[in-house]
C-alpha angles and dihedrals in degrees: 000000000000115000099192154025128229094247087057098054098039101038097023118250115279114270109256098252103135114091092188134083113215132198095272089055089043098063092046100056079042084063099049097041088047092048092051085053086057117041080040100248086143092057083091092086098013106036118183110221120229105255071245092074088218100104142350116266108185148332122322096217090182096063088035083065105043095060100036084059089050094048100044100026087184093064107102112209134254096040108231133193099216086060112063111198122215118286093243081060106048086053092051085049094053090047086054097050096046086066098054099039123107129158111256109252110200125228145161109349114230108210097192090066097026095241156100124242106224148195126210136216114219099195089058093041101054090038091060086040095052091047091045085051101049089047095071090037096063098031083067104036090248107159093226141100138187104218116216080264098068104249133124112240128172135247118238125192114282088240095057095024082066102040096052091044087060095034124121129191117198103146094148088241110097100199083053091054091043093050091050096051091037081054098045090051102056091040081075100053129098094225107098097215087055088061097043084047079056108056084039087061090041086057093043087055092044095062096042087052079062087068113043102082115080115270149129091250152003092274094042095048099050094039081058091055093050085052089062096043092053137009117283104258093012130144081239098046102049081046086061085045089054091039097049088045092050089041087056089051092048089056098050090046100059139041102262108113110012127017114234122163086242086065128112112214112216106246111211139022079258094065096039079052101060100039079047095050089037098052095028086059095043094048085041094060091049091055093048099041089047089042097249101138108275 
């Protein structure tokens, strides 16, 4: 199958930067979705028998659509092209036909019913699914991904993609460490309250990095670890000063942490994005500078 298109390779395919699936993408994943019921790819997981009762022969779209109902209770059925479900949704639908999906393998042909039993294999189906997927997906700019596993997973910025790829944590503190991969990990979800789970674990990390540096208290003791990421009295270091002050206020201003009536709530991924890069960066380069990982 083809992996690309010539504007793509003359003109480089558009940065993923869109988190929401509109009508146009819909009705192409309906169509794949549609065309797998029929030519039985979906048999894999829900196989229809031959009246024969010997093999199974197809895909059994009545018990296909009594699981998936029970699965992902806000599908409605039958899928329909003209209804586009919420992003969040048609994730969880992909996810749970990737799952069910095998290539059709062919065997004996049974001439009474006019047609094959088959057997599927699950590797090769989901392989040609997810390529067909993430077609769409990048033909239209849209930040997900289905992994040969099978699962969505969110596309992050190439800068940060790339930062929190490389990215160790060895702070010595291992609920540090834990916040910081818990929060790497959700950054990278579709779901918006994972994200937002994410930058509130950043900012958990963030805090206890404050205290891991000798001192008498929380303001001598972060001040201590600055001093080891940048010269004492130097332009840098009184940047990091100004930089760790305006990332606590940032934190008190807006609902990240706690949830006061006084707080602001961050209104859109965009905005999750930035307070997470920013952070993420900042608390990088303190893990790097005081030989923590980074």
């Amino acid at each position: 199958m083809m992996s690309t298109y010539y504007t793509d390779r003359e003109y480089g395919a558009r940065a993923p930067s869109i988190d929401i699936i509109d009508e146009r993408v819909w009705v192409g994943l309906y169509t794949l979705i549609q065309t797998r019921i029929g030519d039985g790819s979906f048999g894999f997981r829900f196989p229809e028998q031959c009246p024969d009762g010997n093999s199974p022969c197809g895909c059994d779209e009545q018990k296909f659509h009594r699981v998936l109902a029970a699965e992902i209770p806000a599908i409605n059925w039958p899928l329909s092209p003209e209804e586009t479900p919420e992003t969040p949704v048609i994730l969880d639908l992909l996810e749970f036909c990737a799952r069910a999906v095998g290539k059709p393998i062919q065997g004996t042909y049974h001439s009474y019913f006019g047609h094959h039993h088959l057997s599927w294999d699950h590797e090769a189906g989901l392989s040609c699914f997810a390529a067909e997927v993430n077609m769409l997906f990048r033909r239209n700019a849209l930040a997900f991904e289905l992994t040969p596993d099978g699962e969505a997973r969110r596309l992050l910025p190439a800068p940060l993609a790339e930062a929190i790829g490389w990215a160790l944590f060895q702070t010595g503190d291992d609920e540090t460490d834990r916040l910081l991969e818990v929060a790497r990990r959700r950054i990278l979800s579709p779901k918006l309250e994972d994200r937002q789970d994410a930058l509130e674990k950043l900012w958990d990390a963030f805090e206890r990095l404050k205290t891991l540096e000798p001192g008498t208290n929380k303001r001598e003791q972060a001040d201590a670890l600055l001093d080891r990421v940048a010269a004492p009295g130097s332009a840098f270091r009184q940047a990091l000063g100004g930089e760790a002050t305006e990332l606590t206020t940032i934190g008190n201003r807006f609902r990240i942490r706690d949830s006061e009536v006084t707080q602001e709530t961050l209104t859109s991924p965009d905005q999750i994005d930035y307070v997470f890069t920013r952070m993420f960066a900042f608390i990088r380069i303190l893990l790097r500078g005081s030989g923590r990982g980074g």
